[in-house]
LUMLUM-907912 format. One record per residue (C-alpha): residue number from 0; chain; x negated, y negated, z negated. Coordinates in steps of 0.1 Angstrom, whole numbers, plus 2048, in hexadecimal, padded with zeros to 3 digits. Example, Ala and Ser with C-alpha at 12.3 -4.5 7.8 and 13.67 -1.06 7.14 Angstrom:
<atoms>
+-----+------+-----+-----+-----+
! pos ! unit !  xx !  yy !  zz !
+-----+------+-----+-----+-----+
!   0 !    A ! 785 ! 82D ! 7B2 !
!   1 !    A ! 777 ! 80B ! 7B9 !
+-----+------+-----+-----+-----+
</atoms>
This chain:
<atoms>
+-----+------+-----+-----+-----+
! pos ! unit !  xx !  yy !  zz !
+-----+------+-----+-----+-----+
!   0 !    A ! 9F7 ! 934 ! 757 !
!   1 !    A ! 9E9 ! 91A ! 740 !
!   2 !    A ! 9C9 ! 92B ! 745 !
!   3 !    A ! 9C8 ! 927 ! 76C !
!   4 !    A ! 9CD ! 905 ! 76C !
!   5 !    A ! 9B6 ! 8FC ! 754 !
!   6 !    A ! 99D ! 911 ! 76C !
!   7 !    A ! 9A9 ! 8FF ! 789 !
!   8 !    A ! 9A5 ! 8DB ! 777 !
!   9 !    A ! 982 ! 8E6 ! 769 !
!  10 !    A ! 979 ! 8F5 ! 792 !
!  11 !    A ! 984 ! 8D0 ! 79D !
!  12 !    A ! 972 ! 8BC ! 781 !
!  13 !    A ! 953 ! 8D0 ! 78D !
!  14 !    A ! 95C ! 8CB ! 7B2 !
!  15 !    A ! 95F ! 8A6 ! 7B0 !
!  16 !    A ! 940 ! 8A3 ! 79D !
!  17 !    A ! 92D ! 8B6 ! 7B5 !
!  18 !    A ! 938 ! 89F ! 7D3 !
!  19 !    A ! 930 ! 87F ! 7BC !
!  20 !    A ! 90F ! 88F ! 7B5 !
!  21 !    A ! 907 ! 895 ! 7DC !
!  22 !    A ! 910 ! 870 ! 7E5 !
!  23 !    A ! 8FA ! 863 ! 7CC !
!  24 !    A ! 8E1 ! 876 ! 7D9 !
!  25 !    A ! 8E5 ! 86D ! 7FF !
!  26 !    A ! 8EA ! 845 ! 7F2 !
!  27 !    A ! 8C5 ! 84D ! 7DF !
!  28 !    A ! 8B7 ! 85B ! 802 !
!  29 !    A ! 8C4 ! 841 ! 816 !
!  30 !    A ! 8BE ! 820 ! 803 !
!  31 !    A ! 897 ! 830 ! 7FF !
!  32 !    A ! 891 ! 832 ! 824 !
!  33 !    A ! 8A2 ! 812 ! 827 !
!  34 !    A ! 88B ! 801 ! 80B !
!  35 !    A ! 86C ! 812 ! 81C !
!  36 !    A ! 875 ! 805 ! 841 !
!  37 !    A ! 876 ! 7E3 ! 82B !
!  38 !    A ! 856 ! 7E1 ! 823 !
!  39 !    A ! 847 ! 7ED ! 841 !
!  40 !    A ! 857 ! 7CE ! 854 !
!  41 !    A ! 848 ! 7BC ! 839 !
!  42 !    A ! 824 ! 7CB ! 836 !
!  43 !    A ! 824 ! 7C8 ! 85B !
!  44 !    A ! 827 ! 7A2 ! 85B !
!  45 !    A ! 80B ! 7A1 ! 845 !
!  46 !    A ! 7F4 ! 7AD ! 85E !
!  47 !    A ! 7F0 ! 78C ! 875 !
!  48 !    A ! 7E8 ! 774 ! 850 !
!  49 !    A ! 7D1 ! 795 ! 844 !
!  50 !    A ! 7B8 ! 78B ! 869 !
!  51 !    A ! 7BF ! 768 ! 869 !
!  52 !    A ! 7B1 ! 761 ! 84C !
!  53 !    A ! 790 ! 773 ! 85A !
!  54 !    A ! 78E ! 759 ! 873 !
!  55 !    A ! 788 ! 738 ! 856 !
!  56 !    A ! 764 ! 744 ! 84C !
!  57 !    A ! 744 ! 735 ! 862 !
!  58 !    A ! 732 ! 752 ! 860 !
!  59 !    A ! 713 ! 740 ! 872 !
!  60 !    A ! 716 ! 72A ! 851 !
!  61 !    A ! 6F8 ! 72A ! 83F !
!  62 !    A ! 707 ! 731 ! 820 !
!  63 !    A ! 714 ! 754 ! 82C !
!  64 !    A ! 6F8 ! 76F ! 826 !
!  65 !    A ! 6F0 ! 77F ! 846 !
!  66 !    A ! 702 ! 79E ! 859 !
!  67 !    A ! 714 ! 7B6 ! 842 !
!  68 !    A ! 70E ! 7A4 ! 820 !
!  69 !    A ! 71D ! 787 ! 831 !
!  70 !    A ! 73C ! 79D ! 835 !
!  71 !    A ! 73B ! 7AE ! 813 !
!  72 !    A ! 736 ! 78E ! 802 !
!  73 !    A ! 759 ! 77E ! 816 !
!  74 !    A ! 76A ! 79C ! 80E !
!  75 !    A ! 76A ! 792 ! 7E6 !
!  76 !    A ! 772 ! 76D ! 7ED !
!  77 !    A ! 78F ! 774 ! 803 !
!  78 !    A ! 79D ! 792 ! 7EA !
!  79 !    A ! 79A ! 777 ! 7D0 !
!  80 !    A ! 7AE ! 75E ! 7E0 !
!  81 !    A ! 7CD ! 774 ! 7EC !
!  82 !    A ! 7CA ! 77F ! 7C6 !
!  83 !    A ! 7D4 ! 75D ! 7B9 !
!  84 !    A ! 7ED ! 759 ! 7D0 !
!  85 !    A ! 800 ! 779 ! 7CC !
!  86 !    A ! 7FA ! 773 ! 7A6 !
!  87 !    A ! 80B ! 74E ! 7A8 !
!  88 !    A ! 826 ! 760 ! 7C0 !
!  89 !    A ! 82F ! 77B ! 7AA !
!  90 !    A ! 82F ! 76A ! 789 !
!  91 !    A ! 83F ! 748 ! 799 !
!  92 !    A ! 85B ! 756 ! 7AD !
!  93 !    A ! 861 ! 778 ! 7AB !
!  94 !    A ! 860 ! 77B ! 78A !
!  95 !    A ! 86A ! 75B ! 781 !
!  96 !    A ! 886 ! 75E ! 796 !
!  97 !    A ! 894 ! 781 ! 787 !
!  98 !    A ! 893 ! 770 ! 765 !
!  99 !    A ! 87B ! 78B ! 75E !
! 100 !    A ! 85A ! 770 ! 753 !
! 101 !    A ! 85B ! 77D ! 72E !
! 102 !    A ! 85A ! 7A0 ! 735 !
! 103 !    A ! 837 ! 799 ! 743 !
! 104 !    A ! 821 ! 79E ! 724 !
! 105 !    A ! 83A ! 7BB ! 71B !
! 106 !    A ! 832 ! 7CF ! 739 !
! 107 !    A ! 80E ! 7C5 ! 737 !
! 108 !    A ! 80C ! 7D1 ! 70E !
! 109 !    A ! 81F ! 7F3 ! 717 !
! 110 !    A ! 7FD ! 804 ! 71B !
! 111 !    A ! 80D ! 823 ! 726 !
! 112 !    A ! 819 ! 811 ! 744 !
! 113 !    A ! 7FF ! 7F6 ! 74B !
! 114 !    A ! 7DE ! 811 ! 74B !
! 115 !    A ! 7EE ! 823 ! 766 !
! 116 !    A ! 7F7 ! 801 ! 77A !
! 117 !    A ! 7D4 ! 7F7 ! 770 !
! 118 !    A ! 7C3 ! 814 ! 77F !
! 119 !    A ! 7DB ! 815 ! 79A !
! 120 !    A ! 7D0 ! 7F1 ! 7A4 !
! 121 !    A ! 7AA ! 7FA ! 79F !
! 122 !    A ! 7B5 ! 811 ! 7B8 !
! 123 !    A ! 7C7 ! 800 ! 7D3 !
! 124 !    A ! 7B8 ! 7DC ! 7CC !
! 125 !    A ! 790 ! 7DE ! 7CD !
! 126 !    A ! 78C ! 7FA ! 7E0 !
! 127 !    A ! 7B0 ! 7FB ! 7F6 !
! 128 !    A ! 7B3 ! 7D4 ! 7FA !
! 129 !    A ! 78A ! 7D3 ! 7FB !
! 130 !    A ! 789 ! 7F0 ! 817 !
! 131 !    A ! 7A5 ! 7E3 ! 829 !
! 132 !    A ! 791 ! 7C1 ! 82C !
! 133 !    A ! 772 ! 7D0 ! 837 !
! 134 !    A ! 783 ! 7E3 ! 84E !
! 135 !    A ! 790 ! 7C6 ! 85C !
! 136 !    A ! 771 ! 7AE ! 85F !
! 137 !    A ! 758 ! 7CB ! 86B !
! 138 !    A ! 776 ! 7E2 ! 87F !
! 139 !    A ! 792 ! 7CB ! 88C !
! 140 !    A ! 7B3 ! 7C5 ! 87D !
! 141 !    A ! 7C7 ! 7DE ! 895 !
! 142 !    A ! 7AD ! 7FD ! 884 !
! 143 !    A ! 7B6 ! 7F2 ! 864 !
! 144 !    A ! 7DA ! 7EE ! 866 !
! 145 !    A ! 7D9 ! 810 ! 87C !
! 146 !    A ! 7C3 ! 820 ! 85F !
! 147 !    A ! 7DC ! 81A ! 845 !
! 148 !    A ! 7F1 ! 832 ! 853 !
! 149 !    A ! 7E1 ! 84B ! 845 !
! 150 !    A ! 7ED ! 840 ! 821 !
! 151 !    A ! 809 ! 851 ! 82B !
! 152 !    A ! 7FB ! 876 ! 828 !
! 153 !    A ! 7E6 ! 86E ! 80D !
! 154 !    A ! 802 ! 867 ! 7F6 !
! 155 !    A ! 815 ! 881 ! 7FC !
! 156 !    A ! 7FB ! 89A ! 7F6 !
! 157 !    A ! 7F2 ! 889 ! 7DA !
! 158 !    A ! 818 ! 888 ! 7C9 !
! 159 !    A ! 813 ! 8AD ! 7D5 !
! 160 !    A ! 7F2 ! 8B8 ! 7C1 !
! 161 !    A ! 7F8 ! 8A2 ! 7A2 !
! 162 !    A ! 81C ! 89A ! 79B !
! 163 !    A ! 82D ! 8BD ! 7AA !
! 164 !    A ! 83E ! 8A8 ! 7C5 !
! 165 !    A ! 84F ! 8C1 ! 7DD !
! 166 !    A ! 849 ! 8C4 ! 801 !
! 167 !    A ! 85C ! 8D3 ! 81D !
! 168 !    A ! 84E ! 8E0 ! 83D !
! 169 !    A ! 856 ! 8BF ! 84F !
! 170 !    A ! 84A ! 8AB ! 839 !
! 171 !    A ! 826 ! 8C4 ! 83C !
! 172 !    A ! 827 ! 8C2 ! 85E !
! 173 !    A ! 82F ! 89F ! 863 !
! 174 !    A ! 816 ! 894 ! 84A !
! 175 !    A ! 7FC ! 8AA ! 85C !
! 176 !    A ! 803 ! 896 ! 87B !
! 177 !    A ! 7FF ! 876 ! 869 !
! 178 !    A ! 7D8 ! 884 ! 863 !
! 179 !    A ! 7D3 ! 88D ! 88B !
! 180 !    A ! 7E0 ! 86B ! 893 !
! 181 !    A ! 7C4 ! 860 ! 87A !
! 182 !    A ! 7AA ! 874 ! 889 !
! 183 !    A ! 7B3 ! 864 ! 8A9 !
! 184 !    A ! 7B3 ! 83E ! 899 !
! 185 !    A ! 794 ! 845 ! 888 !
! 186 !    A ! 782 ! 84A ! 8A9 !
! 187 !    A ! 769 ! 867 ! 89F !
! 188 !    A ! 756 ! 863 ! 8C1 !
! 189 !    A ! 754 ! 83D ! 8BE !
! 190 !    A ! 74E ! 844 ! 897 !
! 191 !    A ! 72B ! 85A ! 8A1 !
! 192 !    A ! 721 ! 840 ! 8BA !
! 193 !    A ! 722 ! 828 ! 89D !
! 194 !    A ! 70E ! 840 ! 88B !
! 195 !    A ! 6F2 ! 846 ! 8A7 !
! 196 !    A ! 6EE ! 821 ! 8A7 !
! 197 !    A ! 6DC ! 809 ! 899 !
! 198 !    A ! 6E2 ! 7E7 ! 888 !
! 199 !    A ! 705 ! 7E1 ! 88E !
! 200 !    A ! 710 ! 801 ! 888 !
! 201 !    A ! 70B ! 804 ! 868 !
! 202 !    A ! 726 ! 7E2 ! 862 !
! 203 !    A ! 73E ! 7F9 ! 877 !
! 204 !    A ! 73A ! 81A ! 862 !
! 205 !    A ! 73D ! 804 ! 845 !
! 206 !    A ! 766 ! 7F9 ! 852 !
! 207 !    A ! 76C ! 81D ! 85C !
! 208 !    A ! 760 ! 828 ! 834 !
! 209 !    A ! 779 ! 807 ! 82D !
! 210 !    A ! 797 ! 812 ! 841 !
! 211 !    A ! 795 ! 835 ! 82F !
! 212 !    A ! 78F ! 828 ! 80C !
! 213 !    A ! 7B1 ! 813 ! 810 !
! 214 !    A ! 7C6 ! 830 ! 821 !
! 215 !    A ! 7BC ! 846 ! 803 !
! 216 !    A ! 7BF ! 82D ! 7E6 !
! 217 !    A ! 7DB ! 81B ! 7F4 !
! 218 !    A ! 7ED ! 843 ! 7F6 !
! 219 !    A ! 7E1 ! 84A ! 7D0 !
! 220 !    A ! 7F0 ! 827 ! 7CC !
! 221 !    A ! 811 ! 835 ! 7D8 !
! 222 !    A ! 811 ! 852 ! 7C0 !
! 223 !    A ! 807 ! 83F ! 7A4 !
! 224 !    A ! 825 ! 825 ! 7A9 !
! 225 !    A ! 83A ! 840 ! 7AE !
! 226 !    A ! 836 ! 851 ! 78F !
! 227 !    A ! 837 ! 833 ! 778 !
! 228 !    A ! 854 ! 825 ! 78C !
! 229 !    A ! 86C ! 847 ! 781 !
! 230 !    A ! 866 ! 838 ! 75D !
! 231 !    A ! 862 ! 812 ! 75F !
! 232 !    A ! 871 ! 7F8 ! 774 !
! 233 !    A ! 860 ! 7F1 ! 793 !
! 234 !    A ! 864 ! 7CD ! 794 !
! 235 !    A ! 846 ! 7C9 ! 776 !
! 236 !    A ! 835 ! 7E3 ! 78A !
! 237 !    A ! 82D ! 7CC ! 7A4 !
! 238 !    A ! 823 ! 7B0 ! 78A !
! 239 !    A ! 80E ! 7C5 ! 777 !
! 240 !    A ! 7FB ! 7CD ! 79B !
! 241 !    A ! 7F9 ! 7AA ! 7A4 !
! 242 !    A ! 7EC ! 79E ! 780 !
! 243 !    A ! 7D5 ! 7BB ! 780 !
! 244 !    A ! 7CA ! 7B3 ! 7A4 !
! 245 !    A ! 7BF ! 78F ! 797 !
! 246 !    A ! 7AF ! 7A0 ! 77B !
! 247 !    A ! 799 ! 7B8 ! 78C !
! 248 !    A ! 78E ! 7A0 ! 7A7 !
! 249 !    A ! 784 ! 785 ! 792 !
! 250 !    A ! 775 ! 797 ! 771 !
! 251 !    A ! 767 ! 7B8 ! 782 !
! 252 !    A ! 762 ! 7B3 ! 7A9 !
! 253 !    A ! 756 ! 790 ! 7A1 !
! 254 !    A ! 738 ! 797 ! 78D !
! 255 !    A ! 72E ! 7B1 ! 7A1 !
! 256 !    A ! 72E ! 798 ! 7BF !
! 257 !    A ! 717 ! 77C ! 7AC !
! 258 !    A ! 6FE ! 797 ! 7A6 !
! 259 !    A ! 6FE ! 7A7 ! 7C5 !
! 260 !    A ! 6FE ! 788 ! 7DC !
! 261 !    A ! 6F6 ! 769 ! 7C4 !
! 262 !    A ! 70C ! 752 ! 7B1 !
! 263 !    A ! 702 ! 735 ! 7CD !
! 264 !    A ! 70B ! 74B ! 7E8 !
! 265 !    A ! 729 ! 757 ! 7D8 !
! 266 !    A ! 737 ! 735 ! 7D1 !
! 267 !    A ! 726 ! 726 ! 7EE !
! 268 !    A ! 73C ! 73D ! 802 !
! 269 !    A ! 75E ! 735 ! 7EB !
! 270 !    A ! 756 ! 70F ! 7F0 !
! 271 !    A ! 754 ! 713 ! 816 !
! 272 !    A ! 775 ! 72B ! 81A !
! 273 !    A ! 78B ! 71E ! 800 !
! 274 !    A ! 788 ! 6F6 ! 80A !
! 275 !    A ! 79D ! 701 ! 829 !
! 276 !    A ! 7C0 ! 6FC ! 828 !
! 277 !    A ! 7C8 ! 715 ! 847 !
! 278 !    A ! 7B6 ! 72C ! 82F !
! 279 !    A ! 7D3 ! 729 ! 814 !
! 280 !    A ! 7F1 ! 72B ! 82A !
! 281 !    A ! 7E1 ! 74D ! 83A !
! 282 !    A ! 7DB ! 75A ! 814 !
! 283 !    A ! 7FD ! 750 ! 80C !
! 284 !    A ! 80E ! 75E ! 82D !
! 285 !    A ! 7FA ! 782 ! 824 !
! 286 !    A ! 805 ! 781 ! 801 !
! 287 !    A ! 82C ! 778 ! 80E !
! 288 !    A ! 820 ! 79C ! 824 !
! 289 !    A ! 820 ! 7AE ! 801 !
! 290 !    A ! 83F ! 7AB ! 7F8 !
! 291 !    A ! 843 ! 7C9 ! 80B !
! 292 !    A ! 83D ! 7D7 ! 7E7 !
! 293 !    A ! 85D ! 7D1 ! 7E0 !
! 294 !    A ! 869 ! 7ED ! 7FB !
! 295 !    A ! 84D ! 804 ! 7F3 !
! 296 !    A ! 851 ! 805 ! 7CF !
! 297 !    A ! 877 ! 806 ! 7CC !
! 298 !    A ! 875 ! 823 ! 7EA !
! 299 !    A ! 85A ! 83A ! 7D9 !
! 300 !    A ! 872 ! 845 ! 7BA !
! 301 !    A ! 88C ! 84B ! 7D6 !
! 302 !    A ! 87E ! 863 ! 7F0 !
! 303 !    A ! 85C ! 867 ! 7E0 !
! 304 !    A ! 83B ! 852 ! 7E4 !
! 305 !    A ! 82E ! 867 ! 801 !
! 306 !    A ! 84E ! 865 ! 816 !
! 307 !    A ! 84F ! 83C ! 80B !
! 308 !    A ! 82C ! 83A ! 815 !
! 309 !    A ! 838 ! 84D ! 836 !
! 310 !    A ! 854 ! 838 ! 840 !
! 311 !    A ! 841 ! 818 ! 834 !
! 312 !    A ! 827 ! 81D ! 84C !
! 313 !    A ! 83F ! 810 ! 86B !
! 314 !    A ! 82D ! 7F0 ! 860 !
! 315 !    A ! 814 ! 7FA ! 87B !
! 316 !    A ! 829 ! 7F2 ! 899 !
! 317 !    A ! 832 ! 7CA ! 88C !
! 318 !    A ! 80E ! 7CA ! 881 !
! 319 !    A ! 801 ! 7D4 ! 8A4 !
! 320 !    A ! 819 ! 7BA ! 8B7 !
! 321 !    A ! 80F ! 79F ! 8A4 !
! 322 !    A ! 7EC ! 7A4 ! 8A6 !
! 323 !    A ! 7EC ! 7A6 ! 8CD !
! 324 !    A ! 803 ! 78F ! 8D5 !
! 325 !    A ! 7F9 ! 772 ! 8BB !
! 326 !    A ! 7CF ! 77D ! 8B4 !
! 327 !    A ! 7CC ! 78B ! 8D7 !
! 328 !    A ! 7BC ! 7AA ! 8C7 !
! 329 !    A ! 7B7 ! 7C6 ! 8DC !
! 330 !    A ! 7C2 ! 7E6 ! 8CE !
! 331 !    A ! 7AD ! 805 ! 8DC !
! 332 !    A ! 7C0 ! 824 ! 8EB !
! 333 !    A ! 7B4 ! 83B ! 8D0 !
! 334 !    A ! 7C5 ! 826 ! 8B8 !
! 335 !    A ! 7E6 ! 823 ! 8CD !
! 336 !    A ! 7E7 ! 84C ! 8D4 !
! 337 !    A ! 7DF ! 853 ! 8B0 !
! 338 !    A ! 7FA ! 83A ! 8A3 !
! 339 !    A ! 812 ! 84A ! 8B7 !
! 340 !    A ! 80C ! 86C ! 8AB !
! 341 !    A ! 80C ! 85F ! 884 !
! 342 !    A ! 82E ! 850 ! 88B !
! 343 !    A ! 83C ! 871 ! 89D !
! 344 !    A ! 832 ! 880 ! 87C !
! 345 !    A ! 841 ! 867 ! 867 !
! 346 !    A ! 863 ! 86A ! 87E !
! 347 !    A ! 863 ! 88E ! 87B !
! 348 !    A ! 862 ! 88E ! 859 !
! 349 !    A ! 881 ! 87A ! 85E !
! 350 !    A ! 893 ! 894 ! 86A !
! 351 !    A ! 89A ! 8A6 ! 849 !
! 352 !    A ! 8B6 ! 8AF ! 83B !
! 353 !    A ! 8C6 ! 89C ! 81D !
! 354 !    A ! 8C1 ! 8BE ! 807 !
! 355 !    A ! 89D ! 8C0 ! 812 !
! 356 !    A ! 897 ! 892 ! 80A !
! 357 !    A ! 8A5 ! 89D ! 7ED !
! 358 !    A ! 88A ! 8B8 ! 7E5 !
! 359 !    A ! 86E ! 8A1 ! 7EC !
! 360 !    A ! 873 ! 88A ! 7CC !
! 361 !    A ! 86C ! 896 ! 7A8 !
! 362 !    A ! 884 ! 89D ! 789 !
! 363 !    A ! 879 ! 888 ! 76D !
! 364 !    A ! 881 ! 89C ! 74D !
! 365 !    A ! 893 ! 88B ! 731 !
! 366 !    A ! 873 ! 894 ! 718 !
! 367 !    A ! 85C ! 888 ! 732 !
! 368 !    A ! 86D ! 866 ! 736 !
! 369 !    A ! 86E ! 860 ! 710 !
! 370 !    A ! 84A ! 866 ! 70D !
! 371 !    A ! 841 ! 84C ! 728 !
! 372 !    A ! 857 ! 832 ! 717 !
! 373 !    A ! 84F ! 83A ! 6F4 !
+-----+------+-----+-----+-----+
</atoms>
């Protein structure tokens, strides 16, 4: 008798653990798509300052090299000044305002951590911020926000092939979708036209290499963030990328720009950009844009970076309003019909169960988590 009942307890001990176990795990699913839908309402409000502040520069100005250097040359001077912002942003109120200031040269001295974040940013900064600006000076801001989408698939084929991230059949197909709708925004007809021309169309293929080069690094990014975010808090993540973002620009990209273009040009170009207030307020209003990190990065450890990528990538439909209706940009049909198929994708993938969310993230061994921290 004694027997049964301790049976019974132990059944009901296990019982009740179970059902704690599955709400924790729905609460996990759902506060990662809610994180992700976040910060695409706030990456796509970052879209209107990212054009804007496209529209300060003279490009008739003497001191602006001529045609696609001209462009090149902005690119860095631009990238440089939304650096020091988000670097003054980050440090000055976010952390600052979670007490957390201190733990800066921590996180940075925690090599473990910081040469991931460091290569992650190398990543998603020179080349993903870099392509996404030449995609919008020699493209259009509506091709580069539409272009982005495509980060979605990249990450989670990358969480796939290097981290062991598991992947259901929705997710697969709605990720291949995502790809079709970015055939379709990449234009392949318009892209050979470009091709077959001469002159301009070599500016153009340039912003269509750009809009690629930030899908794919700003995906990897995505992996990268997820991976260090299962062992470290996320919060210095996002300091470490916008130190590191500062860093790169100004002691790598930098250097490479005064040799390429000339230090007068090069300064000639920061003296005529950065004397503009308007220019300021638009660097600060894109920088305000990133703080869609915060969603991205807290969703990635979640429901996995691809699916956090996924969701994140709503940010197209704010980013598209606000660029018609306050730049007057006209958005072409081949970028409208293969948004909506990357967002049908993205919504299917939606449609999972909670047992198959769950599958999509990774278990983080106990030895494995001591390793990173060590």
């Amino acid at each position: 008798m004694e027997q049964s009942t301790a049976n019974g307890s132990a059944a009901a001990s296990n019982s009740k653990l179970a059902q704690l176990i599955e709400k924790e795990k729905k609460s996990k699913i759902k506060w990662g798509y809610l994180w992700a839908i976040i910060g695409a309402i706030m990456w796509g409000t970052m879209y209107l300052p990212g054009v804007a502040v496209w529209k300060i520069p003279d490009f008739t100005d003497p001191v602006f090299p001529k045609g696609t250097a001209g462009i090149l040359a902005t690119v860095v001077v631009i990238a440089i000044g939304s650096g020091v912002v988000k670097s003054i942003i980050t440090l000055g109120f976010w952390d600052l305002g979670e007490s957390k200031l201190s733990d800066v040269p921590k996180a940075i001295k925690h090599w473990k951590i910081s040469r991931v974040m460091l290569f992650t940013t190398l990543l998603a900064s020179p080349l993903g911020v870099g392509g996404y600006q030449l995609a919008t000076g020699l493209v259009g801001g509506s091709f580069a926000a539409a272009s982005s989408l495509l980060a979605g698939a990249f990450a989670g084929i990358g969480a796939t092939l290097l981290f062991k991230e598991k992947m259901s059949k929705k997710a697969a197909i709605g990720i291949t979708a995502i790809i079709i709708g970015g055939i379709f925004i990449f234009n392949p007809a318009g892209l050979i036209n470009d091709i077959n021309s001469s002159g301009g169309g070599i500016a153009s293929i340039l912003g269509y290499i750009g809009g690629f080069f930030a899908a794919l690094t700003w995906g990897l990014e995505g992996v990268f963030v997820s991976r260090v975010s299962d062992f470290y808090d996320y919060a210095m993540s996002m300091t470490l990328r916008a130190v590191f973002d500062l860093f790169l620009w100004v002691f790598f990209c930098l250097p490479l720009a005064l040799l390429a273009f000339g230090t007068d040009t090069i300064f000639g170009i920061m003296a005529h950009i950065y004397v503009h207030p308007a220019f300021w307020l638009w660097e600060v209003l894109y920088v305000c844009g990133f703080s869609a990190y915060v969603g991205m990065y807290r969703s990635f450890p979640l429901i996995g970076s691809g699916r956090g990528m996924s969701v994140s990538s709503l940010y197209v439909i704010p980013g598209f309003l606000s660029l018609y209706f306050f730049m007057g940009e006209a958005i072409g049909w081949w970028i409208i019909l293969g948004t909506v198929i990357a967002i049908a994708g993205t919504l299917y993938m939606y449609s999972e169960s909670g047992e198959s969310l769950a599958d999509g993230t990774r278990v983080v061994e106990d030895d494995e988590l001591t390793t990173a921290l060590a």
